[in-house]
N, C-alpha and C positions, 0 to 999 in steps of 0.2 A: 504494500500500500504506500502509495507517494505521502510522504510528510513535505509540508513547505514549510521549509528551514527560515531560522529570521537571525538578527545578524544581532547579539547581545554582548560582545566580550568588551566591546568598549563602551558600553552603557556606565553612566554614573562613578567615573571615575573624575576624582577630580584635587586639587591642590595637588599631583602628583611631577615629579621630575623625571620624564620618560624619552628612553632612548627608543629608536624603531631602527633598523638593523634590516636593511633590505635596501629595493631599485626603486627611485622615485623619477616621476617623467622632468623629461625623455629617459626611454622610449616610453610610450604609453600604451599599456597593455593592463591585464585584469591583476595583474599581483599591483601595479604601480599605483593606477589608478584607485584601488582599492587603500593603497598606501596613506596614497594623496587625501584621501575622502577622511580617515581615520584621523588622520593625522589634522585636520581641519576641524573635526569633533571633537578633540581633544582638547585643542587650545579653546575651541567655544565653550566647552565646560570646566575653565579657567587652570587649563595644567600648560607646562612648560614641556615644548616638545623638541627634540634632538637629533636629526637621522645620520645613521653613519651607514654611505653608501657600501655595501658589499660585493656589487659588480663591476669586481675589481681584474681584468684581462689573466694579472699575471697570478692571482691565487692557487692555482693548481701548483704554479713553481715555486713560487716566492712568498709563503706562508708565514712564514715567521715575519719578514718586517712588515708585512699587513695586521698580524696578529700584536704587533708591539705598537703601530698604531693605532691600533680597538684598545690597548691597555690605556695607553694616554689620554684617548679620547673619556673613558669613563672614570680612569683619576680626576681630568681636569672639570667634568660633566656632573659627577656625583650625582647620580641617578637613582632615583626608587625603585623601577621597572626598565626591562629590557623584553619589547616584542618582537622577535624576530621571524623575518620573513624568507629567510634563500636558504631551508632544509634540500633546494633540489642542485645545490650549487658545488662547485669542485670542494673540496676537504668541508664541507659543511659539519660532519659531525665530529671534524678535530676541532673544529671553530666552536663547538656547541660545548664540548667537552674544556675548553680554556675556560669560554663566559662563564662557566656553573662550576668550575676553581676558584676564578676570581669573585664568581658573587659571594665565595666565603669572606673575603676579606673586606669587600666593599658594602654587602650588606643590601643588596637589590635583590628582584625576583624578578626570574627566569621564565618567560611566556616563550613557548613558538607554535606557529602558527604556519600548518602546513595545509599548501594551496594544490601542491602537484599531484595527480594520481596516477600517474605516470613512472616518476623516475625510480619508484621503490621496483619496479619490473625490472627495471634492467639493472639494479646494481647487483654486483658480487657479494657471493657471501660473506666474505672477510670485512666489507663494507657495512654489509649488514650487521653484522656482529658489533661495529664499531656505532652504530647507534643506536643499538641496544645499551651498551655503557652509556654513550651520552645523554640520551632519553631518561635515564633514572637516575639524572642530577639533576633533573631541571623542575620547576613550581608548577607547571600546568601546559596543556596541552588544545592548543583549538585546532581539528580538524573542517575545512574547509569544503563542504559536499560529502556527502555519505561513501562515494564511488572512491573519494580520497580516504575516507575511515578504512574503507574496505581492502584498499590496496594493501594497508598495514597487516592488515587479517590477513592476506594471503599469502604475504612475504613471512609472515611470521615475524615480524617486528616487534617492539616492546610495544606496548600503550600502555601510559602511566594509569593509575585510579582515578587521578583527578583529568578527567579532558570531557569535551564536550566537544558534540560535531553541528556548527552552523552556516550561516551562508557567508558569503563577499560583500553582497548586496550593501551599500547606502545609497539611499537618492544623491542622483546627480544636485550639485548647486546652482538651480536655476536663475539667481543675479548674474550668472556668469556666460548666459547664452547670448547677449550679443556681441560680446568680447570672441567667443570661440566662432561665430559665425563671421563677425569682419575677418578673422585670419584664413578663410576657406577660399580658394580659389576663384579665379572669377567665372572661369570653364565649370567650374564645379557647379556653381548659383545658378550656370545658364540648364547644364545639363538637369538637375534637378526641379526646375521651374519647367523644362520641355518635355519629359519623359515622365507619363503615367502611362499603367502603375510601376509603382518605384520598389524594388528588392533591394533591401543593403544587406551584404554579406560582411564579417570581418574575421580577421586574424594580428596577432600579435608580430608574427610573422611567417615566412613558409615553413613549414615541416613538413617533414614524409615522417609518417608512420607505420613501418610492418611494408615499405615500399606504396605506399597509397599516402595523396593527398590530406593530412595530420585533419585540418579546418574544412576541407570539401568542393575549396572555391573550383573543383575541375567538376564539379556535379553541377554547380550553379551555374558554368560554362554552357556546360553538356544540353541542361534544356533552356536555352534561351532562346533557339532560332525553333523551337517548337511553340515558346510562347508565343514570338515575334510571330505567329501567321494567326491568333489571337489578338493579340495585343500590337499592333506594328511601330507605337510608340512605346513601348516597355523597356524602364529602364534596368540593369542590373549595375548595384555601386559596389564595391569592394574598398572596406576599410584596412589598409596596413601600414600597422605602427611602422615595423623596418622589413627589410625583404627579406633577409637570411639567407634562402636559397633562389640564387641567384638564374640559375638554369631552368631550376621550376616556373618561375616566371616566365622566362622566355619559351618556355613552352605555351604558359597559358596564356601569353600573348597569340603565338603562333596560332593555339586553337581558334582566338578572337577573329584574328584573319581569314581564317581557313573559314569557318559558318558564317561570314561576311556580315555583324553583327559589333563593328564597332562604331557605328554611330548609337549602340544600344548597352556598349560597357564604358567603366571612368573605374581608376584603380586612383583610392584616393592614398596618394604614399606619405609619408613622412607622420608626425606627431599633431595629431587632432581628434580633439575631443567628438564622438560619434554621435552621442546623443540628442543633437536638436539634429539630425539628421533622419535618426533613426524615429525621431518625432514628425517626421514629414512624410515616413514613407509608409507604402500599404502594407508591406510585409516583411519581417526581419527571420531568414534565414541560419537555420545554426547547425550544417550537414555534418558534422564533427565524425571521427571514427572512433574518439573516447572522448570523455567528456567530463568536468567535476560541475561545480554551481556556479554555472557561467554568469560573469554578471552582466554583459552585454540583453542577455535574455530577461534578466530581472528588469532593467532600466526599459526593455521595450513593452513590456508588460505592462509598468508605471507609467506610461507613456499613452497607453493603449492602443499598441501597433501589435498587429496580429501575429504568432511565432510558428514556422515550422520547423520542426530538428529531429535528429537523429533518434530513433531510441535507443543509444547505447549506453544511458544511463536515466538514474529516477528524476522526472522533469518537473514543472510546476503543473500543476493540472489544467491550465489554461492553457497548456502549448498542444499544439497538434502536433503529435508524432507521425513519421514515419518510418518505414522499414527499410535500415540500411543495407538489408542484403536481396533488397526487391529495387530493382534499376530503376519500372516505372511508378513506383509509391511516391517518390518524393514530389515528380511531375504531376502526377493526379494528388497529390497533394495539395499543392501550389494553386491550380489548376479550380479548383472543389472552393479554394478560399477565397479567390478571386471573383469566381462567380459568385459568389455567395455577397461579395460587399462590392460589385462592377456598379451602380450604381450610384455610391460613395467615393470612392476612392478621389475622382476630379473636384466632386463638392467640395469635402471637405478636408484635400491639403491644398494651404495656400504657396505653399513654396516657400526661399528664403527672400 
């Protein structure tokens, strides 16, 4: 049975001196932004807040004087709290394993807060082993998605007694929509004001996963020139933070050419907030091949843009699923919701 998860661990916290320990945008993706959102509720409930970036290039090699910078940083910070967010990062559970040393002598508590349900698959057992030790130094534990809880269960990971599993999710800061909207292109404003209905797909970046497209955007490719004999103005937007994979792109370029459907895609690249976007369009897309509590799906929800995605993991009951291992599900998917609000759709988005 689907639970909708609600997002409590930074609720009512307050006079506190707190470090956050993770990526804040750039680049903007769901751990960041989620960063950013937290970290913005913190100070409004009158605490002092602190980040010490951890996507750090040379961590895998050069550990120690990254690590002797995190010591300085919390001598000189004297912090009550430490939330940390890059469990899925090179040496992360020797980094986990130093903070929960050091909060003997400094006298803070140890949060982490794991977003990935991913990387516990692929790590080694000897890895694994190592944050089993680090996990049972630390204060408490927020799992991020139930499919993130789960991965722990399967890997056999530790879970402390005290954790709890909620969402990412806070509303976006809606004072801030027309600041993100002046920085969006101007091709972008026209494409979006020309092309109903409007699909936005996103990713953080490319990944292949299991050799298939990680986020899906080669499915949202796949049927657009079958909308396009529906719809002949149908737009598809694809939001991405940074590109990663760099050849996957040029392929899904190449597909764009190939279905003769580029005056019907826009690849919005670089760091921009999605969400008054995702506010204008008819349908937000989430073909994912795994998936935790995405929070692009929450904000479109909140928004009340209509969601289709994957089932491959537990969703909010308002999204319409479909089946990732049925080609034409997602199309008649699409398809089903379309007709259902073709009437609406021109009404009532005004564009930007």
């Amino acid at each position: 049975m689907m639970v909708d998860l609600k997002h409590t661990y930074s609720d009512n916290i307050t006079g506190k001196r707190i470090a956050i320990f993770g990526i804040t945008p750039p680049p903007l993706g769901g751990v960041s932004v989620h960063i950013q959102r937290v970290a913005a509720k913190f100070k409004k409930q009158n605490n002092t807040v602190f980040h010490f970036k951890t996507e750090f290039r040379g961590r895998r090699f050069l550990l120690l004087p990254y690590l002797v910078k995190a010591a300085i940083f919390l001598l000189i910070k004297k912090v009550d709290t430490i939330y940390y967010h890059s469990m899925s990062m090179p040496n992360s559970a020797t980094e986990i394993c130093f903070l929960a040393w050091a909060k003997k002598w400094l006298g803070y508590k140890l949060i982490l807060i794991e977003h990935n349900c991913r990387h516990m698959y692929k790590r080694k057992k000897n890895c694994i082993e190592k944050f089993n030790i680090a996990i049972k130094k630390i204060d408490k534990m927020i799992f991020i998605g139930e499919s993130t809880y789960k991965s722990y269960k399967e890997k056999n990971v530790y879970i402390p007694k005290n954790y709890i599993v909620e969402s990412a999710y806070l509303h976006p800061i809606l004072s801030r929509e027309k600041e993100i909207v002046k920085n969006y292109p101007k091709t972008l404003k026209k494409f979006i004001n020309d092309q109903r209905p409007l699909l936005i797909a996103n990713a953080s970046q490319l990944v292949m996963y299991n050799n298939q497209d990680l986020y899906g955007l080669d499915k949202c490719i796949t049927i657009l020139p079958k909308l396009k004999k529906l719809y002949p103005n149908v737009g598809l937007l694809f939001g991405l933070s940074t590109i990663g994979n760099y050849d996957h792109l040029k392929k899904l370029q190449q597909m764009i050419l190939n279905f003769g459907i580029q005056q019907n895609s826009y690849f919005l690249l670089d760091n921009h907030e999605l969400w008054p976007l995702i506010k204008n369009a008819d349908l937000f897309l989430r073909p994912t091949q795994v998936d935790g509590k995405s929070v692009s799906i929450s904000e479109a929800l909140w928004l009340e843009t209509p969601v289709i995605a994957s089932n491959v993991c537990s969703r909010n009951s308002r999204v319409t699923l479909f089946d990732i291992n049925k080609n034409d599900d997602f199309l008649s998917k699409i398809k089903n919701e379309l007709k259902k609000n073709e009437n609406l759709y021109q009404k009532n988005k005004k564009g930007l």
